[in-house]
Structure formats: C-alpha cells, structure tokens
C-alpha positions as a Python dict, from the first residue, in 0.01 Angstrom:
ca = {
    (1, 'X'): (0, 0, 0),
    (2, 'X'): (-313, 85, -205),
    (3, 'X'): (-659, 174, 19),
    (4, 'X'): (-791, -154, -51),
    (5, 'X'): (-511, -395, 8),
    (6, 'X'): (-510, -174, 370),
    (7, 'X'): (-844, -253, 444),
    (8, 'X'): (-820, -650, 337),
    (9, 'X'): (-506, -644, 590),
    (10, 'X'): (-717, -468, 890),
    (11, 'X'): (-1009, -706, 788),
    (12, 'X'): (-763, -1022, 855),
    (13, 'X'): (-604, -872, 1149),
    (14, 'X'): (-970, -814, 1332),
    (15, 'X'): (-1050, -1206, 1235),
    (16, 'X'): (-719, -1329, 1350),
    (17, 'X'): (-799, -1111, 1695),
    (18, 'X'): (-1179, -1253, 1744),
    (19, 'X'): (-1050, -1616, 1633),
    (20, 'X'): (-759, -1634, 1850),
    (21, 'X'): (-930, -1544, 2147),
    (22, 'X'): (-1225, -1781, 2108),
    (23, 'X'): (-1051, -2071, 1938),
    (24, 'X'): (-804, -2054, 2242),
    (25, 'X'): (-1088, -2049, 2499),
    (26, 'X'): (-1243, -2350, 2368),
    (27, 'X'): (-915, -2566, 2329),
    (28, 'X'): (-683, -2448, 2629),
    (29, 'X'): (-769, -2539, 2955),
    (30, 'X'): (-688, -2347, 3279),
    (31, 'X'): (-369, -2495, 3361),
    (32, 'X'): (-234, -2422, 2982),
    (33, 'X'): (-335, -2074, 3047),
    (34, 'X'): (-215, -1999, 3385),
    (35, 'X'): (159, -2159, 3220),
    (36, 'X'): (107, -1887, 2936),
    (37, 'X'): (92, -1575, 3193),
    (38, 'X'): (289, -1686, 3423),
    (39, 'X'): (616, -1762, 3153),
    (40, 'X'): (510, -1416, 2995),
    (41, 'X'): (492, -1236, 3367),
    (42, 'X'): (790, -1407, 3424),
    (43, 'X'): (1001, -1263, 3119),
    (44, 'X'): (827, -916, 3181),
    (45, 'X'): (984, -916, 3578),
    (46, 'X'): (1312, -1030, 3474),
    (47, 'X'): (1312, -732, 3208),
    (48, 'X'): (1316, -1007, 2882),
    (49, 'X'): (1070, -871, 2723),
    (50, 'X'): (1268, -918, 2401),
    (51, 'X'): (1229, -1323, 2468),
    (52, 'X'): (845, -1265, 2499),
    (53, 'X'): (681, -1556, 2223),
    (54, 'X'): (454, -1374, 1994),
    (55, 'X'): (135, -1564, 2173),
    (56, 'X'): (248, -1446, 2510),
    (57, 'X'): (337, -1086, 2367),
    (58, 'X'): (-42, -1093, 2226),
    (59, 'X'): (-201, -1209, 2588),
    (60, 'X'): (-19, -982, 2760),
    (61, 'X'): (-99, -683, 2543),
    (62, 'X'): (-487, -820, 2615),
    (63, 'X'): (-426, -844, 2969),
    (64, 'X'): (-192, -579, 3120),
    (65, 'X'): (-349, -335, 3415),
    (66, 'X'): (-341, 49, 3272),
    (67, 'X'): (-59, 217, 3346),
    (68, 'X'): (-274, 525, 3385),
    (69, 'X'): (-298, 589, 3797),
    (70, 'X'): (-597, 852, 3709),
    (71, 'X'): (-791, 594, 3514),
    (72, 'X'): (-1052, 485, 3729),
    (73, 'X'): (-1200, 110, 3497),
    (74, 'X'): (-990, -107, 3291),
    (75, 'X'): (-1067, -4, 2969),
    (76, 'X'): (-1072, -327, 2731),
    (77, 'X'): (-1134, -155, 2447),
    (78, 'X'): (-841, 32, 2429),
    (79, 'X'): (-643, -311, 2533),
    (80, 'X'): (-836, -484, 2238),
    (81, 'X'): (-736, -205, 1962),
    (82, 'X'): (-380, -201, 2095),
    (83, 'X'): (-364, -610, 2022),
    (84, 'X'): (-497, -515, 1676),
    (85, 'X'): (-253, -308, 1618),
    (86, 'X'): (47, -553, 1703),
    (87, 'X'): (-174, -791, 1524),
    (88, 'X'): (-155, -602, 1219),
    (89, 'X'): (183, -478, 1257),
    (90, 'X'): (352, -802, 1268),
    (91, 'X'): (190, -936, 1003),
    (92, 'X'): (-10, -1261, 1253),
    (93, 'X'): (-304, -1315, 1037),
    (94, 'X'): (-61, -1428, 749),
    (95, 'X'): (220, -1587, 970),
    (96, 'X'): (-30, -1831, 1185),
    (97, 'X'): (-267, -1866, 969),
    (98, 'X'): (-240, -2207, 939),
    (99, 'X'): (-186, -2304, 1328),
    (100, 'X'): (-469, -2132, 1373),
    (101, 'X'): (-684, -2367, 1085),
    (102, 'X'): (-529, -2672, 1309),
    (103, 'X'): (-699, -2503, 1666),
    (104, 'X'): (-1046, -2486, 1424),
    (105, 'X'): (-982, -2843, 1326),
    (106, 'X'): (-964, -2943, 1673),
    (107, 'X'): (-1250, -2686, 1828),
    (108, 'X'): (-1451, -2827, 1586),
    (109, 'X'): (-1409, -3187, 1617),
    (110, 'X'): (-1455, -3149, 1980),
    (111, 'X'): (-1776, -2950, 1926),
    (112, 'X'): (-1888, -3180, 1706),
    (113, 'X'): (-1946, -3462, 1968),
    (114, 'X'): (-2182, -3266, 2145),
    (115, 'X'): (-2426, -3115, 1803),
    (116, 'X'): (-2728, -3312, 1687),
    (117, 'X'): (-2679, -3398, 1280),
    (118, 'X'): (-2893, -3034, 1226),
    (119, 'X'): (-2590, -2868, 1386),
    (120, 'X'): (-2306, -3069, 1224),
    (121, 'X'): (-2432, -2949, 863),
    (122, 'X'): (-2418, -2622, 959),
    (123, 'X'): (-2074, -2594, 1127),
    (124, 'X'): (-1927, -2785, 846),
    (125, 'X'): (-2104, -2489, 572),
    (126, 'X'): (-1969, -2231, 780),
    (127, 'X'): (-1617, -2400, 809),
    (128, 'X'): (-1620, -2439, 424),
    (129, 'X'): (-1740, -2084, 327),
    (130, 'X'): (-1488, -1914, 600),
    (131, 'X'): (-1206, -2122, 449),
    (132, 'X'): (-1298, -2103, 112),
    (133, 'X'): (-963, -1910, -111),
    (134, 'X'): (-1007, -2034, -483),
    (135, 'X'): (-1432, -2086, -506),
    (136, 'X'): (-1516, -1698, -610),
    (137, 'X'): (-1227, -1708, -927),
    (138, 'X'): (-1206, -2049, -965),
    (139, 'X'): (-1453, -2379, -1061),
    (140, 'X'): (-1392, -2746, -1123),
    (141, 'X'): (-1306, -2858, -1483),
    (142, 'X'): (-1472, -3119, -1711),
    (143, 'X'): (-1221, -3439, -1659),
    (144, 'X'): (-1275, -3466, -2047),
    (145, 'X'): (-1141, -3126, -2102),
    (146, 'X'): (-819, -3336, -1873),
    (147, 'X'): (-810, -3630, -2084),
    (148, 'X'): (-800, -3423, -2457),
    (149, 'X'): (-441, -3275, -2293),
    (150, 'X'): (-105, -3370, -2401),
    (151, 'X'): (-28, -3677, -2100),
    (152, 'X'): (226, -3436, -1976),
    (153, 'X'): (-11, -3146, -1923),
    (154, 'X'): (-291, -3410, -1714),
    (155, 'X'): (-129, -3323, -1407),
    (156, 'X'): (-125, -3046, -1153),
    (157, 'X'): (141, -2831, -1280),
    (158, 'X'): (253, -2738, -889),
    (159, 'X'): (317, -3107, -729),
    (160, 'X'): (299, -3298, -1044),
    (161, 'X'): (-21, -3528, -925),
    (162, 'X'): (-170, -3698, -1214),
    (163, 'X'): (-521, -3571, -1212),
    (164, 'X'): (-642, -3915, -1352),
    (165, 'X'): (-414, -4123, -1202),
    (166, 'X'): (-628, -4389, -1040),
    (167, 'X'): (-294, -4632, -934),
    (168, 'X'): (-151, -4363, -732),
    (169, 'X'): (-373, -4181, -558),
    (170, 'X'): (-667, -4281, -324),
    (171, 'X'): (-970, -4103, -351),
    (172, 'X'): (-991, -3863, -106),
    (173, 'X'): (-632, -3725, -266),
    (174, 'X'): (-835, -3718, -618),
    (175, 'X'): (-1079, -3501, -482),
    (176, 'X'): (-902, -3313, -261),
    (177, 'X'): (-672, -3208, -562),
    (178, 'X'): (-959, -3205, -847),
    (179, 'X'): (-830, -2968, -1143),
    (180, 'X'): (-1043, -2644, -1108),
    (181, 'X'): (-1022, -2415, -1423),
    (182, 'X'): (-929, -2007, -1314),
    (183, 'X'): (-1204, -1812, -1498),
    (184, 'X'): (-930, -1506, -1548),
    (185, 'X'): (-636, -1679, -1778),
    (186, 'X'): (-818, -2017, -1781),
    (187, 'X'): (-518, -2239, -1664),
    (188, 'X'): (-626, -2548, -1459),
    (189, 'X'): (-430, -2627, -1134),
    (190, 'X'): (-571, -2866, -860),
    (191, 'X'): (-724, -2720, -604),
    (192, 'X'): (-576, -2844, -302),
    (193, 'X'): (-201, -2674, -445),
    (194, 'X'): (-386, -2364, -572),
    (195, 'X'): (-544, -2324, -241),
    (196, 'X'): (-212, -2348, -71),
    (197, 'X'): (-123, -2070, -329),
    (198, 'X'): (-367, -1880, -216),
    (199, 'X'): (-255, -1892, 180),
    (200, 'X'): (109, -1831, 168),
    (201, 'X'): (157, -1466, 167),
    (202, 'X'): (259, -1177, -12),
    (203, 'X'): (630, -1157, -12),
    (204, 'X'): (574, -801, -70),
    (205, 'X'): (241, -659, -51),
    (206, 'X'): (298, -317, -80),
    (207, 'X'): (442, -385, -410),
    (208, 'X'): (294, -665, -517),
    (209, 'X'): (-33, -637, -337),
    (210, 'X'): (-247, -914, -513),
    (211, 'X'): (-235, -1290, -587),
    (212, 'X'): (-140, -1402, -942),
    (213, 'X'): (-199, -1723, -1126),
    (214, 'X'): (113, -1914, -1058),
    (215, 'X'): (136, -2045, -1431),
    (216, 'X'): (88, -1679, -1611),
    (217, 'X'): (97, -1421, -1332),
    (218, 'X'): (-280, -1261, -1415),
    (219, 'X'): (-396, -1090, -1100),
    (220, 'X'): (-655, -1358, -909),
    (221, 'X'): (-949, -1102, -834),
    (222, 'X'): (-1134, -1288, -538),
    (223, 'X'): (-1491, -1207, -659),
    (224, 'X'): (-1755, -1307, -841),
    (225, 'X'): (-1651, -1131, -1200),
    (226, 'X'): (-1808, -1418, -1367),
    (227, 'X'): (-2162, -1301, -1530),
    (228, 'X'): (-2379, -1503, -1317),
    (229, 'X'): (-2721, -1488, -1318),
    (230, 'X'): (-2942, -1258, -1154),
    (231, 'X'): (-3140, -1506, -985),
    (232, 'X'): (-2788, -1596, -757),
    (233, 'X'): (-2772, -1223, -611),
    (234, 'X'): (-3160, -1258, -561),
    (235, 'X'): (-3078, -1579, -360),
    (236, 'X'): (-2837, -1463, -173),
    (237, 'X'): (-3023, -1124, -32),
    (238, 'X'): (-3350, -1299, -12),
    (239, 'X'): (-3321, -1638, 145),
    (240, 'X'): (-3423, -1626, 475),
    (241, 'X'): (-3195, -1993, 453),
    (242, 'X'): (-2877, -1786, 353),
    (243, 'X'): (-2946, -1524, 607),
    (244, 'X'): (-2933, -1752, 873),
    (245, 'X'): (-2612, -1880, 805),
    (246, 'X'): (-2515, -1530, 762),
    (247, 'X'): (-2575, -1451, 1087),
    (248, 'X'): (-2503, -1784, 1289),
    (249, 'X'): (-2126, -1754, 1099),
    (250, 'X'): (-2102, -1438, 1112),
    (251, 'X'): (-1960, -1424, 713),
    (252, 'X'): (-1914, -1159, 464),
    (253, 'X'): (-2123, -1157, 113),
    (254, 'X'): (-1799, -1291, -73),
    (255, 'X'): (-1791, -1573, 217),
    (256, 'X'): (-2147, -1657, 91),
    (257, 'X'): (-2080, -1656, -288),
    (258, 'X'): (-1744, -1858, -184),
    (259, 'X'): (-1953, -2093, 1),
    (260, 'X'): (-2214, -2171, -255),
    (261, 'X'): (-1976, -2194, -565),
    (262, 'X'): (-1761, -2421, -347),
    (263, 'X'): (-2126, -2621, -320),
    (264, 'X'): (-2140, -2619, -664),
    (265, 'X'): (-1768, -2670, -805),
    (266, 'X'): (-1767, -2994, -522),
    (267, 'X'): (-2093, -3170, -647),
    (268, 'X'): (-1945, -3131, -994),
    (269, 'X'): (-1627, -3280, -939),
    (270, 'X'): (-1751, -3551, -739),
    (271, 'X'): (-2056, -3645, -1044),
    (272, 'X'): (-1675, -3621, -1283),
    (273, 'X'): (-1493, -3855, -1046),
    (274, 'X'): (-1762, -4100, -1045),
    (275, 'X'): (-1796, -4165, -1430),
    (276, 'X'): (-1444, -4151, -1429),
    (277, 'X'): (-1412, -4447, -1233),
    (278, 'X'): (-1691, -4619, -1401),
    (279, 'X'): (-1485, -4544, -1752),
    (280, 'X'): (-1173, -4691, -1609),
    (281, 'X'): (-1325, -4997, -1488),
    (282, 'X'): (-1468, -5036, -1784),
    (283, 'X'): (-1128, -5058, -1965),
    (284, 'X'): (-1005, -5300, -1667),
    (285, 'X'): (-816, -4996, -1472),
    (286, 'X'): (-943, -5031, -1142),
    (287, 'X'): (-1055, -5374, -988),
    (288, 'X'): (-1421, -5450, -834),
    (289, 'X'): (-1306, -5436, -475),
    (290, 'X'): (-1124, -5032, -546),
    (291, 'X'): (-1424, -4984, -727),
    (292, 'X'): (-1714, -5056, -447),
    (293, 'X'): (-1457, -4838, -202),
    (294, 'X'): (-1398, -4551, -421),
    (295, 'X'): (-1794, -4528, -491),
    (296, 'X'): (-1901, -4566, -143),
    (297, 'X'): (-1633, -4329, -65),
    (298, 'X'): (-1794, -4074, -302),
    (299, 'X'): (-2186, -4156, -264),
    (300, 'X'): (-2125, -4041, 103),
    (301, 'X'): (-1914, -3710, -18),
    (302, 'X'): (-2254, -3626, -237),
    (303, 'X'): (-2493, -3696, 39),
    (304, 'X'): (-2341, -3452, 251),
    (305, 'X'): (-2343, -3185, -73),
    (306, 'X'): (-2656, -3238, -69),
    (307, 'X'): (-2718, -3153, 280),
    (308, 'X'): (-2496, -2810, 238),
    (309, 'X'): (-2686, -2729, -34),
    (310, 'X'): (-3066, -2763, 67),
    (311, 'X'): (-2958, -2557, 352),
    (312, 'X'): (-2828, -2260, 87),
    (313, 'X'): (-3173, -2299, 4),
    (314, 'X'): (-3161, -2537, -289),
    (315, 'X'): (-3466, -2731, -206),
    (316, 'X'): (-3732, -2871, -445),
    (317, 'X'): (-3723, -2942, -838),
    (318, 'X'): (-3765, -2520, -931),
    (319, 'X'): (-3453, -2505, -720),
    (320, 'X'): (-3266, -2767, -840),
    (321, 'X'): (-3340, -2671, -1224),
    (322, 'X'): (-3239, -2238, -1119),
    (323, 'X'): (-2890, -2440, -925),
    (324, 'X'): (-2836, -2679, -1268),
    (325, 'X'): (-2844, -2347, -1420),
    (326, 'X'): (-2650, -2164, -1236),
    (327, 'X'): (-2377, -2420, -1262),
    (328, 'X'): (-2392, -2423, -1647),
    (329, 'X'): (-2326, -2027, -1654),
    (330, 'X'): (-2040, -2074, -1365),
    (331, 'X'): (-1866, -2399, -1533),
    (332, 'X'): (-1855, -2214, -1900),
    (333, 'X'): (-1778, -1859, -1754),
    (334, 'X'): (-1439, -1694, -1806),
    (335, 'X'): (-1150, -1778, -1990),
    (336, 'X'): (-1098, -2145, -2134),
    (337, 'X'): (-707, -2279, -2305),
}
C-alpha cells in the first residue's frame, strides 16, 4: 500500500469515527443505547466475544474501563485511537459507508424541522460537498453531444437508462442519472451509476489502490487536474463566504472544489434538461400536462442552485460573468470521444 493510498484510508477511518459517534447521538435514543451495551456486556460476560456485532465491538472498544489498576483517569484518548485502529483495520469506512449516508439522511431530515430557510441552504451545501465522489474528475455533458451518438451508445453504459428517454423515466431519475463526461479518457456515464462506482470499494487496494473508469480502466484522479482558472483558487482562499462553510462543515479544500463544480455541473444539466423537454414537446414527445410537471419540477431544482451558489459567493453580475466562465473552461476541459 503506497504512502498516499495509507493516508486516504486513515483519513476515512477518522471520518467514519467522528460521524458514527455524532450521527448515532442524534438518531438513537436512550433506550436504543442502553439495548446496545447491555447485548454487548452481555456477550463479553458470557465469554462470546466472537458473537460481538461490529457496532457493539466499536462501542465497547469506546467505552471499556482501563484495565490498568495504576491508572488513576480514564484516558479517552487512548480509547478513541484504539477504535481508530479497529476502524481502520476492518476496513468500516468502506463496509458501512452507505448505512451510515442513510443515519445522515435521517439526522438531517430531522434537523431540518427545526433550521430557519438560512440554515437549510447551508446543511444541504455541506451535505452535497461531503458526499460529492465524481464532481472534481467529472462534469455534465452537452445533451447534444448525447443525441449526435449512435441510439445504442445514448444510454448509461452501467444500467442501460436511456439518457433521453422522456417515456421511461420521471424527472428526478433524468437528473439524478444526467450523463457527466470524465475529463481523463472522456467517456460519459450517468452520474448516479458512476457515483455508485465510486463508493463500492477496492477489491484490492494494496494492489489496485485507485479507482478506474469502468469503460477503459484510466486511473480516476479525484482532483482538480483540469486547467481552471486562477480566479477559482483565488475564490476559494479568499471568500470570507467559502471560509465559512469551511469551517461550519468542517471540509477539506477538495470537498470545496467538489462542492462548487457539483454547483456548476448541476445548474448545467438542469438549463440541458429544460430545452430538452421544450425540443421534445415541440416534436409532440411529451404532452402539456408532463410538460408543466417536469418544468415546475426543474424551476424549483434551479432556485435552490441558485441559493448554493450565492452562498459560494457567486453574487452579483461580475460574479456571475467570472462563474459563466469558469464553467466554459470546466465543461471543455479534458478529454472529449
């Protein structure tokens, strides 16, 4: 295992740690948690520690008195490095990852009830740019780059999901799935199946220690190798905006440049989905009524880009012209079939 695959590993066994305890505070009550020790204290009694659930193993690792007789405080640092070290060593960052994306889903819908709309906008950028796998090697594609493609090659090539394919698909699937373009090898997958790529691990990472396009095998570096312009680094030290949400998310720099070329890549492909429809009505495709949804449906998927991205700091007509811009250089960068 290479230096930096080591330290990507120990940086997704510390989240897993800090998001597991908080995420479980907020959406287990006392009675849930008093069931959890007392199955794991239990097992431990009975000498079964082999039966111990991985959760339980985890708490109890948090949780158990020192067995040092000389060692006068509870030392829970030492308890919270030892959990990181089972963390790491059993691989949990990779293996629950996606339980623990259903305890954000529900901490945050139950937060949500109780945030003014300020608040909501916020959590939701934060959510986005903590989540985001694809947005630093990845951007949406030009639906006429889609419809110049053989028929058979205007689908995802992972599920097989027409990218234009009005009759099938509602809405929310089109743009959940919206063909982004990777700027390395320049194949176009949607971007709800490359995202799922992206989250199920490495079936050997000390071999194989990076993610590769799934049509061609390049190496997916999860940066920003496209040559963006200077202004976007500017942004992103400067903003007092961006700092803030820096700080209230507590996210790395690649969370940020994740964040705002998801902002960018989303506002694109919902501007792409809305002249499509308008095309395809046009030629009789799509009926008023599925028309009026789908747009309504979208209009309100735009207003809240907007939101995310005057808070990045895209406010004003210099802004919007430097973000226009920047979306030009990001759209056309990398790699095109």
């Amino acid at each position: 295992m290479t230096r930096a695959v080591w330290w990507k590993e120990c940086d997704k066994a510390k989240r897993f740690l800090k998001d597991t305890i908080k995420l479980h505070e907020k959406t287990h009550d006392k009675p849930q948690m008093v069931r959890l020790f007392r199955s794991a204290i239990e097992k431990q009694m009975d000498d079964d520690k082999k039966s111990l659930t991985d959760m339980e193993r985890l708490y109890m690792t948090l949780t158990d008195p020192d067995d040092d007789p000389f060692e006068i405080e509870w030392d829970a640092e030492d308890h919270i490095d030892t959990a990181f070290a089972l963390i790491l060593h059993h691989n949990y960052a990779d293996v629950y990852e996606d339980m623990l994306e259903k305890l954000r889903d529900v901490a945050g819908r139950e937060a949500n009830r109780s945030l003014s709309p300020s608040q909501r906008i916020m959590r939701r950028i934060i959510e986005k740019a903590r989540s985001t796998k694809i947005d630093t090697f990845a951007c949406a594609a030009p639906l006429a780059t889609i419809r110049k493609l053989p028929e058979e090659e205007q689908s995802c090539p992972i599920c097989r999901n027409g990218y234009l394919d009005t009759k099938s698909f509602s809405i929310d699937a089109l743009i959940a799935d919206y063909p982004h373009r990777i700027i390395h090898c320049g194949h176009i997958i949607g971007k709800e199946c490359l995202e799922t790529w992206m989250r199920t691990p490495l079936p050997d990472p000390a071999r194989y220690p990076q993610y590769t396009c799934p049509i061609c095998r390049i190496p997916l570096k999860n940066d920003t190798s496209a040559d963006l312009p200077s202004f976007l680094y500017e942004h992103i030290s400067k903003n007092e905006s961006v700092k803030k949400i820096k700080k209230k998310g507590d996210l790395r720099t690649k969370d940020i440049y994740g964040g705002i070329l998801g902002c960018l890549s989303e506002e694109f492909a919902l501007q792409e989905l809305g002249d499509e429809i308008q095309r395809q009505w046009s030629d009789d495709k799509i009926l008023p009524d599925q028309k009026d949804d789908w747009n309504k449906t979208l209009l309100e998927n735009i207003h809240k880009i907007r939101q995310e991205k005057t808070r990045w700091g895209f406010l004003g007509s210099g802004m919007e012209i430097e973000w226009q811009r920047m979306g030009q250089v990001w759209m056309g960068s990398g790699t095109t079939l």
